[in-house]
PyMOL CGO cylinders between C-alpha atoms (Angstrom):
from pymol import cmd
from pymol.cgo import CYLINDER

trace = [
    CYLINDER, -73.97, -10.93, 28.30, -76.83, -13.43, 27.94, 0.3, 1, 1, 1, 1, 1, 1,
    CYLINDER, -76.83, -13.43, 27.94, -77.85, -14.32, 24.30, 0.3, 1, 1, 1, 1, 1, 1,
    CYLINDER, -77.85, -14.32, 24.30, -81.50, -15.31, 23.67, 0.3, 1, 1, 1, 1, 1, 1,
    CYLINDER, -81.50, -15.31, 23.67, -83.72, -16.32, 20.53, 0.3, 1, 1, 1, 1, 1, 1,
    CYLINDER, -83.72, -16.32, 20.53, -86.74, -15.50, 19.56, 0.3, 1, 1, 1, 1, 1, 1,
    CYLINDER, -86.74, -15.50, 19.56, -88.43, -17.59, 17.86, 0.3, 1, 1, 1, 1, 1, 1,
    CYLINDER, -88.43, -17.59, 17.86, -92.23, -16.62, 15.72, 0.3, 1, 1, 1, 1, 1, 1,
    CYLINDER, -92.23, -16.62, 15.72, -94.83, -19.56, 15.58, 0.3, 1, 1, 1, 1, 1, 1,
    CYLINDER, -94.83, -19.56, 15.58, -97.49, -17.68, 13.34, 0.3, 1, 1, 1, 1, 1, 1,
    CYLINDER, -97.49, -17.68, 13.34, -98.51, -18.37, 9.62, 0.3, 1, 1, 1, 1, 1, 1,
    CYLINDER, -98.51, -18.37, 9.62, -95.10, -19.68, 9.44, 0.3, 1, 1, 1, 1, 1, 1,
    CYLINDER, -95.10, -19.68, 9.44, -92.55, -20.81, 11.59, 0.3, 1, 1, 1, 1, 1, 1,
    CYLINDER, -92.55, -20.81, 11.59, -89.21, -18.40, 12.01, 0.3, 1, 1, 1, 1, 1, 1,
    CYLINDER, -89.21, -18.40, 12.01, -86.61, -19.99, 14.25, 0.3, 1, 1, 1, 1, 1, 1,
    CYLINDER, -86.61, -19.99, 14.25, -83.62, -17.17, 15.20, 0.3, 1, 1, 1, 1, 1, 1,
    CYLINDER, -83.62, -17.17, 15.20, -80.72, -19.38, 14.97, 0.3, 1, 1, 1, 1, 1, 1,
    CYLINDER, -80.72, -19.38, 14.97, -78.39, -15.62, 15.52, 0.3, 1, 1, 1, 1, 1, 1,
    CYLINDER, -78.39, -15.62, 15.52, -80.41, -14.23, 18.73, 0.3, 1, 1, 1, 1, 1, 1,
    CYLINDER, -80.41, -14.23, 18.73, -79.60, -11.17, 20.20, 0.3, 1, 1, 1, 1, 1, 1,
    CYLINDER, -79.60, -11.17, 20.20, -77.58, -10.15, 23.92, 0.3, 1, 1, 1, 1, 1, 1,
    CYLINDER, -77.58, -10.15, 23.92, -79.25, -8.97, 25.99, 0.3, 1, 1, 1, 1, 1, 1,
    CYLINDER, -79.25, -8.97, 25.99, -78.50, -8.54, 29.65, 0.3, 1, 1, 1, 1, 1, 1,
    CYLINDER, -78.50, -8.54, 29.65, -81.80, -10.27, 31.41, 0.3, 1, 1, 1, 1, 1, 1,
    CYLINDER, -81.80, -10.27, 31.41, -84.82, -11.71, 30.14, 0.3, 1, 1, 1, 1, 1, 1,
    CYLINDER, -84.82, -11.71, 30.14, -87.08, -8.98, 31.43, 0.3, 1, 1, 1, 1, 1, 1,
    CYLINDER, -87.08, -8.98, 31.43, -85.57, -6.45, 28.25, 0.3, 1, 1, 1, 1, 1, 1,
    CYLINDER, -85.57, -6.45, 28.25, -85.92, -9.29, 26.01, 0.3, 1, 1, 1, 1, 1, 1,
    CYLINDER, -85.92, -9.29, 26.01, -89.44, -9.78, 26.73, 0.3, 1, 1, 1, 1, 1, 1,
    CYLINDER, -89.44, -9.78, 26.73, -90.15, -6.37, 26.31, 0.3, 1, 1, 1, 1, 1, 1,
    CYLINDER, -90.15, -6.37, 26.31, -88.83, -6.50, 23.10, 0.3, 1, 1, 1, 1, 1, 1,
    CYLINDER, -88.83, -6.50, 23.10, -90.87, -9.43, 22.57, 0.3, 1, 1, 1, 1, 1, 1,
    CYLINDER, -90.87, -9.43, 22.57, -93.96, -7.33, 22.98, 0.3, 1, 1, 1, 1, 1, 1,
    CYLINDER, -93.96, -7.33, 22.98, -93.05, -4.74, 20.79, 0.3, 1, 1, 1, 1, 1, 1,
    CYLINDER, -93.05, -4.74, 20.79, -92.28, -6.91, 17.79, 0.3, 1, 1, 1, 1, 1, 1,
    CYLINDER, -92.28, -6.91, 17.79, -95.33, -9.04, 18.55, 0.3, 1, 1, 1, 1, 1, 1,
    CYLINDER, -95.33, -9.04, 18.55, -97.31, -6.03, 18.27, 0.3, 1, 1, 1, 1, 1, 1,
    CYLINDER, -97.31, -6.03, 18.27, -95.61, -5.17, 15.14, 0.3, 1, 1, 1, 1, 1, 1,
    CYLINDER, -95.61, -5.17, 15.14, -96.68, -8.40, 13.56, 0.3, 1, 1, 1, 1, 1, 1,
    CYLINDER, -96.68, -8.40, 13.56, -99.99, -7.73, 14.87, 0.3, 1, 1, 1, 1, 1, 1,
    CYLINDER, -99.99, -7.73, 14.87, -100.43, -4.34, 13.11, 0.3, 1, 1, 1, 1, 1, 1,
    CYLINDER, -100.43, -4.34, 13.11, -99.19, -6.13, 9.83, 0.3, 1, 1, 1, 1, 1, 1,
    CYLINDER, -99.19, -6.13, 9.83, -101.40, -8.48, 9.64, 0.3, 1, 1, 1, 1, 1, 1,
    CYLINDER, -101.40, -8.48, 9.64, -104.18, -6.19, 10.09, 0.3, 1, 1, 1, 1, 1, 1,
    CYLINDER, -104.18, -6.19, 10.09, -103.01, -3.32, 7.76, 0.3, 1, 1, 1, 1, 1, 1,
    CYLINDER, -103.01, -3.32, 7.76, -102.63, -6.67, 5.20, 0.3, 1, 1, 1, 1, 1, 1,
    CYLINDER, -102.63, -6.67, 5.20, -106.50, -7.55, 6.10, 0.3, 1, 1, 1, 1, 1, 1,
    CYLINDER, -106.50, -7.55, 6.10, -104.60, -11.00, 7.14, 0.3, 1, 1, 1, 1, 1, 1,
    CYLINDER, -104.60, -11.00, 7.14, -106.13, -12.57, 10.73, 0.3, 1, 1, 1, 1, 1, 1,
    CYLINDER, -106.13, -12.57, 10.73, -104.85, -12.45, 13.79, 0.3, 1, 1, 1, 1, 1, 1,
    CYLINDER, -104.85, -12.45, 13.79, -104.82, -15.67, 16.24, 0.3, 1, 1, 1, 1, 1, 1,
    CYLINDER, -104.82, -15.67, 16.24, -104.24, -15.49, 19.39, 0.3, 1, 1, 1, 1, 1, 1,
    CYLINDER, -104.24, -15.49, 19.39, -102.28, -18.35, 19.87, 0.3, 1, 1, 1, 1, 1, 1,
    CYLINDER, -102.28, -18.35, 19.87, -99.26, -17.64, 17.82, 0.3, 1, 1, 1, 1, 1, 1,
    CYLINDER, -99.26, -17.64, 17.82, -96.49, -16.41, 19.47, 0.3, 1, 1, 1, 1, 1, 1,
    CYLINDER, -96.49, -16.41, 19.47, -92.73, -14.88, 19.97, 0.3, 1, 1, 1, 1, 1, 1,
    CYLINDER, -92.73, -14.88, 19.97, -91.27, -17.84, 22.38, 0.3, 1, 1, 1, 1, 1, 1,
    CYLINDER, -91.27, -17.84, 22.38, -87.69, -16.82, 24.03, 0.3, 1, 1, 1, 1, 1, 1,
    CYLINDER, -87.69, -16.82, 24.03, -85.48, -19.44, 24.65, 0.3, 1, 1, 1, 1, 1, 1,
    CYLINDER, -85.48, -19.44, 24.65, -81.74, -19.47, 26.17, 0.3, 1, 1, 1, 1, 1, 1,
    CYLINDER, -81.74, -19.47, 26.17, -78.35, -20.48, 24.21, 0.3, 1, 1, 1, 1, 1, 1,
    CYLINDER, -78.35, -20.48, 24.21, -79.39, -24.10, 25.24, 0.3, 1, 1, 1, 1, 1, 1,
    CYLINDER, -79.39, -24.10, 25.24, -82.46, -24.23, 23.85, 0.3, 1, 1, 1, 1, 1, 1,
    CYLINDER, -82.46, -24.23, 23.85, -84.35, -23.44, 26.93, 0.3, 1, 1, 1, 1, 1, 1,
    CYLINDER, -84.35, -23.44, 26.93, -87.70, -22.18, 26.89, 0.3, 1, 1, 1, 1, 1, 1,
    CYLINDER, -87.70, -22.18, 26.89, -87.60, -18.85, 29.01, 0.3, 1, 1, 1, 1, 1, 1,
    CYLINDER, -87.60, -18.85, 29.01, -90.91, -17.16, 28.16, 0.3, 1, 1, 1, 1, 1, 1,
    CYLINDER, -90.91, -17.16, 28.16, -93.79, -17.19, 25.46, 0.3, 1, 1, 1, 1, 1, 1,
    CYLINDER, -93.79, -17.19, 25.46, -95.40, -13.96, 24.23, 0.3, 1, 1, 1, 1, 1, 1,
    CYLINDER, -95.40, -13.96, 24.23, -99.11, -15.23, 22.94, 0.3, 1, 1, 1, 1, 1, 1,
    CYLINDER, -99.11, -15.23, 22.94, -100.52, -12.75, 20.24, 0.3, 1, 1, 1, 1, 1, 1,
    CYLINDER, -100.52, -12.75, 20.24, -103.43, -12.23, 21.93, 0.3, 1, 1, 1, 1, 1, 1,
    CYLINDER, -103.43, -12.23, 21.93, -102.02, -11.17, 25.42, 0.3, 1, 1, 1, 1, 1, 1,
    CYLINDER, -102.02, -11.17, 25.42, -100.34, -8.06, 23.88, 0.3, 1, 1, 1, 1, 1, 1,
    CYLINDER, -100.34, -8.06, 23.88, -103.09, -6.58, 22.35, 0.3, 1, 1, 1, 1, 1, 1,
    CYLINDER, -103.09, -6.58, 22.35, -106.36, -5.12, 24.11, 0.3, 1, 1, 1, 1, 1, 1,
    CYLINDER, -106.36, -5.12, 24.11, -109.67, -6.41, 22.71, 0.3, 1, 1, 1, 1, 1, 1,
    CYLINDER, -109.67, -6.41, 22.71, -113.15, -4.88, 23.56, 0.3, 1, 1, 1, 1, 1, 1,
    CYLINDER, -113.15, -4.88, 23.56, -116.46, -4.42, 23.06, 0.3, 1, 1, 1, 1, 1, 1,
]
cmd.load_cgo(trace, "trace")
Protein backbone atom coordinates (compact mmCIF):
# COMPACT_ATOMS: atom_id res chain seq x y z
CA UNK A 1 0.00 0.00 0.00
CA UNK A 2 1.00 3.56 -0.92
CA UNK A 3 2.38 5.74 1.98
CA UNK A 4 1.83 9.53 1.78
CA UNK A 5 2.65 12.69 4.05
CA UNK A 6 0.92 15.33 4.92
CA UNK A 7 2.47 18.05 5.51
CA UNK A 8 0.63 21.64 7.42
CA UNK A 9 2.04 25.08 6.17
CA UNK A 10 -0.05 27.35 8.64
CA UNK A 11 1.19 29.47 11.69
CA UNK A 12 3.83 26.94 11.74
CA UNK A 13 5.27 24.53 9.62
CA UNK A 14 4.54 20.55 10.51
CA UNK A 15 6.37 18.23 8.13
CA UNK A 16 4.99 14.28 8.64
CA UNK A 17 8.20 12.56 8.36
CA UNK A 18 5.85 8.95 9.51
CA UNK A 19 2.84 9.43 6.86
CA UNK A 20 0.14 7.20 6.74
CA UNK A 21 -0.94 4.07 3.92
CA UNK A 22 -3.28 4.60 2.27
CA UNK A 23 -4.40 2.83 -0.85
CA UNK A 24 -4.87 5.96 -3.48
CA UNK A 25 -4.59 9.51 -3.18
CA UNK A 26 -8.27 10.20 -3.60
CA UNK A 27 -8.83 8.73 0.44
CA UNK A 28 -5.90 10.67 1.41
CA UNK A 29 -7.23 13.81 0.16
CA UNK A 30 -10.32 13.30 1.75
CA UNK A 31 -8.69 12.99 4.81
CA UNK A 32 -6.92 16.03 3.96
CA UNK A 33 -10.17 17.91 4.04
CA UNK A 34 -11.34 16.71 7.13
CA UNK A 35 -8.28 17.59 9.16
CA UNK A 36 -8.00 20.90 7.32
CA UNK A 37 -11.35 21.65 8.50
CA UNK A 38 -10.41 20.61 11.88
CA UNK A 39 -7.67 23.16 12.01
CA UNK A 40 -10.06 25.54 10.69
CA UNK A 41 -12.62 25.13 13.53
CA UNK A 42 -9.59 25.52 16.02
CA UNK A 43 -8.49 28.41 15.07
CA UNK A 44 -11.78 29.94 15.20
CA UNK A 45 -13.03 28.45 18.55
CA UNK A 46 -9.26 29.99 19.69
CA UNK A 47 -10.46 33.55 18.11
CA UNK A 48 -7.00 32.85 16.07
CA UNK A 49 -7.39 33.87 12.00
CA UNK A 50 -7.83 31.89 9.38
CA UNK A 51 -5.80 32.41 5.91
CA UNK A 52 -6.63 31.02 3.15
CA UNK A 53 -3.49 30.19 1.84
CA UNK A 54 -2.18 27.77 4.34
CA UNK A 55 -2.51 24.41 3.58
CA UNK A 56 -2.32 20.36 4.11
CA UNK A 57 0.11 19.52 0.94
CA UNK A 58 0.32 15.52 0.20
CA UNK A 59 3.32 14.35 -1.10
CA UNK A 60 4.52 10.63 -2.10
CA UNK A 61 7.43 8.47 -0.31
CA UNK A 62 9.76 10.46 -2.72
CA UNK A 63 8.95 13.62 -1.83
CA UNK A 64 6.55 14.22 -4.58
CA UNK A 65 4.03 16.77 -4.44
CA UNK A 66 0.61 14.91 -5.13
CA UNK A 67 -2.01 17.47 -4.08
CA UNK A 68 -2.44 20.75 -1.92
CA UNK A 69 -5.52 21.31 0.24
CA UNK A 70 -5.67 25.43 0.55
CA UNK A 71 -7.60 26.47 3.80
CA UNK A 72 -9.80 28.45 2.13
CA UNK A 73 -11.13 25.90 -0.53
CA UNK A 74 -12.59 23.66 2.23
CA UNK A 75 -14.59 25.97 3.89
CA UNK A 76 -17.77 27.90 2.46
CA UNK A 77 -17.70 31.69 2.90
CA UNK A 78 -20.76 34.02 2.31
CA UNK A 79 -22.44 36.95 2.58
Amino acid sequence: MPRFHLNIFSDVEARDDEGIERPDLDRVIKEAVVGVRDLVASNIREGRAVYRSHRIEITDEAGNLMHTVYFGDVIDLRD
